[in-house]
VOPAGU-2260 file (C-alpha; in pm, 1 decimal, decimal comma):
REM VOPAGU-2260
SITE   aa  ch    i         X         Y         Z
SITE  UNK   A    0    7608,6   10233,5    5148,9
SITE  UNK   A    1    7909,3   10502,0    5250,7
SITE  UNK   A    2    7648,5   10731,9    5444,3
SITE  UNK   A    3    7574,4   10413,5    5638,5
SITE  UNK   A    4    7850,4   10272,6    5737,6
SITE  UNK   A    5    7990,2   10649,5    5872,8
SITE  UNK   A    6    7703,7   10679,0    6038,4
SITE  UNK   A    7    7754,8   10354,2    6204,2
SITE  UNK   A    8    8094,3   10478,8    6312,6
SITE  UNK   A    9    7987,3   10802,2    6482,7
SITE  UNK   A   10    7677,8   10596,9    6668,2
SITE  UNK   A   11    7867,0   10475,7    6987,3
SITE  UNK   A   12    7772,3   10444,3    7310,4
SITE  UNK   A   13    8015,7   10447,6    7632,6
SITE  UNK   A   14    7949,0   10254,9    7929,8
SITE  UNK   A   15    8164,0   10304,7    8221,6
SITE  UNK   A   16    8084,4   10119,9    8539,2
SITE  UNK   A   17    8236,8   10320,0    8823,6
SITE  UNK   A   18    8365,0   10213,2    9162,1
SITE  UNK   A   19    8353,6    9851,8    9079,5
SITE  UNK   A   20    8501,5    9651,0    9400,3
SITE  UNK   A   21    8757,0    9372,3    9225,4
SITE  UNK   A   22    9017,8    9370,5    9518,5
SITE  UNK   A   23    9272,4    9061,8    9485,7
SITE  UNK   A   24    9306,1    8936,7    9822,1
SITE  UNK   A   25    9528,5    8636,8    9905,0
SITE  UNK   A   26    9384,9    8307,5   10056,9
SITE  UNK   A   27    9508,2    8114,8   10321,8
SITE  UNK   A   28    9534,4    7840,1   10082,3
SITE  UNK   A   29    9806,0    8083,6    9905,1
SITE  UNK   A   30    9581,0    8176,5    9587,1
SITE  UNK   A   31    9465,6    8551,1    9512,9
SITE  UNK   A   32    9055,7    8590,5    9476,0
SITE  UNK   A   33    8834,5    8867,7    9395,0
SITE  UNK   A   34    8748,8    8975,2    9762,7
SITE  UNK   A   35    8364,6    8893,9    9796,2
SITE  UNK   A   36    8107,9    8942,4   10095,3
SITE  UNK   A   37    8018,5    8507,0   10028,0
SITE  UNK   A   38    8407,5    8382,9   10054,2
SITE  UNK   A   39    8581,4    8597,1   10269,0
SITE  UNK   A   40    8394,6    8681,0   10603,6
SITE  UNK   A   41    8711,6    8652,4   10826,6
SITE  UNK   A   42    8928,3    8882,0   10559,6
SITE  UNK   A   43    8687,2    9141,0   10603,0
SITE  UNK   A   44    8691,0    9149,0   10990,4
SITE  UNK   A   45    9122,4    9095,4   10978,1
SITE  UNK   A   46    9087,9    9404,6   10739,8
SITE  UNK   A   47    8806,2    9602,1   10873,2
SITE  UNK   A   48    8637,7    9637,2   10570,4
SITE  UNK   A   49    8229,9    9608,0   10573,4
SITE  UNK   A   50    8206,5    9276,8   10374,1
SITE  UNK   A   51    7842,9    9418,1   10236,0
SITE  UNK   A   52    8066,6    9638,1   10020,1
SITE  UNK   A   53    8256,2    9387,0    9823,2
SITE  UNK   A   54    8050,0    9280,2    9556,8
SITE  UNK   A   55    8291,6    9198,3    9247,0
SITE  UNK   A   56    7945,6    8979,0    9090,9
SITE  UNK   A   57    7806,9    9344,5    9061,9
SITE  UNK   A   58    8049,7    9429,1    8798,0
SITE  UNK   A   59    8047,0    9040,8    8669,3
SITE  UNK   A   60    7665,4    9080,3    8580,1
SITE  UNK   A   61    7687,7    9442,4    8438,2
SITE  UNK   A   62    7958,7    9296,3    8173,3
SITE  UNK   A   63    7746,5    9005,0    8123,6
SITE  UNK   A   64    7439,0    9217,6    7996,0
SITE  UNK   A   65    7657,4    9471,3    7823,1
SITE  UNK   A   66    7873,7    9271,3    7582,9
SITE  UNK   A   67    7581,1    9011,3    7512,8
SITE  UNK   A   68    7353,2    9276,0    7409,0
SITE  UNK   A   69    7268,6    9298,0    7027,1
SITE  UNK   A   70    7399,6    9678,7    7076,5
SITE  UNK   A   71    7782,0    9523,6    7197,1
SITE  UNK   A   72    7719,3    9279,2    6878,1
SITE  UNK   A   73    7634,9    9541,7    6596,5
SITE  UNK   A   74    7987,6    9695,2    6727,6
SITE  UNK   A   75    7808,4   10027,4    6860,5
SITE  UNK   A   76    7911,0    9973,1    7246,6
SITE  UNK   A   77    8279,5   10100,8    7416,3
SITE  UNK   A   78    8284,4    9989,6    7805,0
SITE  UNK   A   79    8535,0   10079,2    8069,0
SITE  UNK   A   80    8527,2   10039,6    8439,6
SITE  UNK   A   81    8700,6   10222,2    8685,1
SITE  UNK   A   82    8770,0   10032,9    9066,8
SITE  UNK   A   83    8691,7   10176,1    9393,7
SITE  UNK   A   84    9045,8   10162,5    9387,2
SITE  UNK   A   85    9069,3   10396,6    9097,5
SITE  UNK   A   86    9207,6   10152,6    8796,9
SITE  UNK   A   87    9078,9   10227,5    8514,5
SITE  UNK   A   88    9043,1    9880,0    8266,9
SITE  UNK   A   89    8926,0    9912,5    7903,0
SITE  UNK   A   90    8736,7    9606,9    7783,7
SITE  UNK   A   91    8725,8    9507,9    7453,3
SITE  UNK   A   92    8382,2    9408,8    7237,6
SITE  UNK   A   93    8514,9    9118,6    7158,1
SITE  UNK   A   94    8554,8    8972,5    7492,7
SITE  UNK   A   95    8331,5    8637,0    7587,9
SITE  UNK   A   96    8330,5    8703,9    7977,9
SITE  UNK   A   97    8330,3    8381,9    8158,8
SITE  UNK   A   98    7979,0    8292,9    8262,9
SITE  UNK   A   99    8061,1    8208,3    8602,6
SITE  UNK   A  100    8200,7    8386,4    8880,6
SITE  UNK   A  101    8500,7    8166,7    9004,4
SITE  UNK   A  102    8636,8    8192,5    8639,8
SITE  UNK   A  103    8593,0    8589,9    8629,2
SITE  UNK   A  104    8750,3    8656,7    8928,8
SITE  UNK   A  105    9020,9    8413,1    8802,3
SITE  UNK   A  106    9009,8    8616,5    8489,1
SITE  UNK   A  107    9022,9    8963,6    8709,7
SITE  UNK   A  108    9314,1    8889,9    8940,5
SITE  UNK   A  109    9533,3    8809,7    8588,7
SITE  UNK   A  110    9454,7    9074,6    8457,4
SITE  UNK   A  111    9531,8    9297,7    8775,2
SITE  UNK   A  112    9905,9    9107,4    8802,3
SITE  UNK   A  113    9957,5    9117,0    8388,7
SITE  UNK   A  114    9839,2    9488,6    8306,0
SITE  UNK   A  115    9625,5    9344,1    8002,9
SITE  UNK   A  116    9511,2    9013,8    7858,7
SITE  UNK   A  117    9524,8    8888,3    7489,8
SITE  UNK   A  118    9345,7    8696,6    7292,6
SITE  UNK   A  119    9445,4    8323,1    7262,4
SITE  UNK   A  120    9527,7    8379,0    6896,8
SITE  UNK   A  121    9778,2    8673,2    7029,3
SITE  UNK   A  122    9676,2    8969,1    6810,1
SITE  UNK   A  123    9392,1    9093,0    6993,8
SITE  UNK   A  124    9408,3    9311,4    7350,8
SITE  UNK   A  125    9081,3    9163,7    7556,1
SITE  UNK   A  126    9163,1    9343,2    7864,9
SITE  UNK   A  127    9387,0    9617,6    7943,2
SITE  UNK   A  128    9484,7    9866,2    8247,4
SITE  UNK   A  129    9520,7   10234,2    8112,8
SITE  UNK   A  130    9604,2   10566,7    8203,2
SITE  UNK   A  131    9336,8   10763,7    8441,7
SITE  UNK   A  132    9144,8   10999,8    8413,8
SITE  UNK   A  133    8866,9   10838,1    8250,3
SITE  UNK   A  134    8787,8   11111,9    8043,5
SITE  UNK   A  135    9061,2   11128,3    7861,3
SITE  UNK   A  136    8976,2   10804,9    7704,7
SITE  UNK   A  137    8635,4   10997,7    7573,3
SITE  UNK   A  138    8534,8   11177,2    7282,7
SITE  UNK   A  139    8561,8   11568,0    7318,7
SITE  UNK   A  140    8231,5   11582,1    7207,5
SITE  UNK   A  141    8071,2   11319,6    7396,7
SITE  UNK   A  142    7767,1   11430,6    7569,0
SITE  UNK   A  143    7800,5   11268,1    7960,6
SITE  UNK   A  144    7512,3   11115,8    8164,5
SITE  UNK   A  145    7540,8   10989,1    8543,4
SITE  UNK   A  146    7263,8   10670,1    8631,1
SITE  UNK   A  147    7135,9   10757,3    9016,3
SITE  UNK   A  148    6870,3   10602,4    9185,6
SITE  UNK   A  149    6769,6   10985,5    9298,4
SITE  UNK   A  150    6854,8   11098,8    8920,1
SITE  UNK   A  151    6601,7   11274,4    8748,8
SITE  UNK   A  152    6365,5   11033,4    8651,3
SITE  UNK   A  153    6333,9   10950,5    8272,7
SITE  UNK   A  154    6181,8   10703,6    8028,7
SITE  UNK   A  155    6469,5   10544,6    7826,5
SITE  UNK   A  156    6260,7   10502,9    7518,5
SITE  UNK   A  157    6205,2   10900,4    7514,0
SITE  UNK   A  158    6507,9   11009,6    7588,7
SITE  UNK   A  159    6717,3   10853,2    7395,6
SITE  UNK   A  160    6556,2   10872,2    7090,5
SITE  UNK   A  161    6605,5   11288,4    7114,4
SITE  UNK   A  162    6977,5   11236,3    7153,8
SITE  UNK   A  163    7143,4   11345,3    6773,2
SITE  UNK   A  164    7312,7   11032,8    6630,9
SITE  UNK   A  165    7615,8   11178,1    6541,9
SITE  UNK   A  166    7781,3   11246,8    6886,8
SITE  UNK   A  167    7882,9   10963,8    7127,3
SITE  UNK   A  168    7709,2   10956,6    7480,4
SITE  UNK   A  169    7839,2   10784,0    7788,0
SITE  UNK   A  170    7666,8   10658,2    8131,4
SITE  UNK   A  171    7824,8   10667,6    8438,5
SITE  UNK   A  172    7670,8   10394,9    8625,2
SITE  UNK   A  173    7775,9   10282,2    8958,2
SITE  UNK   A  174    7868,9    9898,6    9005,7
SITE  UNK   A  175    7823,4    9891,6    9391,5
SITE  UNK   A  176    7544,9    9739,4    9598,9
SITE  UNK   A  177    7409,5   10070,9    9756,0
SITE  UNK   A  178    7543,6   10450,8    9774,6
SITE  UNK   A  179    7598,7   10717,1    9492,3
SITE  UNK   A  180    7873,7   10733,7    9278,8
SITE  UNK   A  181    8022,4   11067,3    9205,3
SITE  UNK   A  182    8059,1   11200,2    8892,0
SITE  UNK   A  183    8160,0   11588,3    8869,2
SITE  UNK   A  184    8182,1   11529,7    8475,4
SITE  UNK   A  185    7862,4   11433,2    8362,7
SITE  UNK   A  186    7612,3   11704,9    8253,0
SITE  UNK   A  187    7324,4   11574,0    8398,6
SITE  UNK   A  188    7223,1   11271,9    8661,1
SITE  UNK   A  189    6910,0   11036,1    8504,9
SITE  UNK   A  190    6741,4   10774,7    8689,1
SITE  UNK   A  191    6564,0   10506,6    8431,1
SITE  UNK   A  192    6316,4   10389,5    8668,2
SITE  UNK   A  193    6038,4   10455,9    8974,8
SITE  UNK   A  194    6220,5   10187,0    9123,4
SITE  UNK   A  195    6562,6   10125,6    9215,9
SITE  UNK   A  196    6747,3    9880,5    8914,5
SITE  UNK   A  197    6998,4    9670,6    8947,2
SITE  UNK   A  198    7334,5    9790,8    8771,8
SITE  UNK   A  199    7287,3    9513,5    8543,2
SITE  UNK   A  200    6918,6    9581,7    8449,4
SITE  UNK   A  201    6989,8    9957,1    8386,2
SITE  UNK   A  202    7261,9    9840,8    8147,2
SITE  UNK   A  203    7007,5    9606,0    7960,3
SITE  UNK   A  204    6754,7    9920,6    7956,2
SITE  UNK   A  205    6971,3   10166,6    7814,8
SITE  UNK   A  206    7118,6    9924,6    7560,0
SITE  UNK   A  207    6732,9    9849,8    7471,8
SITE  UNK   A  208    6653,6   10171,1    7391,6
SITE  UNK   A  209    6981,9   10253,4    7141,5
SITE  UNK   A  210    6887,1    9932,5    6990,5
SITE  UNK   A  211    6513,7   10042,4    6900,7
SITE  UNK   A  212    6638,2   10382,3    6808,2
SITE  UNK   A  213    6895,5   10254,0    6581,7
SITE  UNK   A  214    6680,9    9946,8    6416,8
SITE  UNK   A  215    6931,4    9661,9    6645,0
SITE  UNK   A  216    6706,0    9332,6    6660,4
């Protein structure tokens, strides 16, 4: 009933994936891409940029596992991500992120040039650029938790069954290929496995857990 559904309102989790590389760059051909380590090996050395670095399909995969997760679904799941380049970009749940990378980045460099995408139907923001810092997008209350591989190490399905329901908590998780993200706001810096996860696969295992916790099939 009532107690329910306000429950359900005050269980949300906030993912933001943090220094996510999704640099337009423009083509000899004349068309704007998501700089990428596979397409763009002369950019990088015109630039000087270490093309090991630009991995947009980082930030492509996190998504992926985030809003197809039965957590995203039951409408418990907020996600932002900030750029290396410090944009901040609040995705909606109700985004259906292309499957494939070309039509991402596609998606990615529109959204860069328009500010914010709609739905096709109009009445609906998918996508939108907003207003740093990050944490004034999230709840006073929230409690804050970086993802490190060199976090202190904990099992997901302990800890985050001892978190109270009725205050929102947020991850920090980097979307880069190697390096530490820094996060002076988060309380604490966790690390959800012996061995190192992909960005994607820590979203899946912290999505898991909420989902057990909170009865999600």
């Amino acid at each position: 009933g009532l107690a329910d559904a306000t429950q359900g309102k005050m269980r949300k989790v906030i993912l933001v994936m943090d220094e996510a590389t999704l640099e337009p760059v423009k083509t000899s051909r004349g068309s704007f891409e998501l700089l990428n380590c596979d397409d763009h090996l002369g950019l990088h050395k015109k630039l000087n940029k270490d093309p090991s670095h630009s991995r947009p399909d980082i930030a492509h995969q996190m998504l992926l596992a985030a809003l197809d997760s039965p957590l995203n679904k039951a409408g418990h799941l907020e996600i932002f991500i900030r750029t290396n380049k410090n944009v901040l970009i609040k995705v909606s749940e109700h985004l259906r992120i292309p499957r494939t990378f070309k039509r991402f980045s596609g998606l990615m460099i529109q959204l860069l040039h328009k500010m914010k995408i709609r739905a096709v139907d109009g009445n609906k923001t998918l996508l939108k650029v907003v207003k740093n810092p990050i944490t004034r997008h999230l709840p006073p209350n929230a409690r804050i938790f970086a993802s490190e591989v060199d976090g202190t190490l904990v099992d997901a399905h302990e800890f985050v069954p001892a978190l109270p329901d009725n205050t929102p908590v947020v991850f920090v998780l980097g979307a880069i290929a190697h390096g530490n993200i820094n996060v002076n706001y988060a309380e604490a810096v966790l690390s959800f496995s012996e061995y190192p996860l992909s960005g994607a696969c820590t979203v899946s295992r912290i999505c898991g857990a909420f989902e057990r916790k909170w009865g999600i099939i």
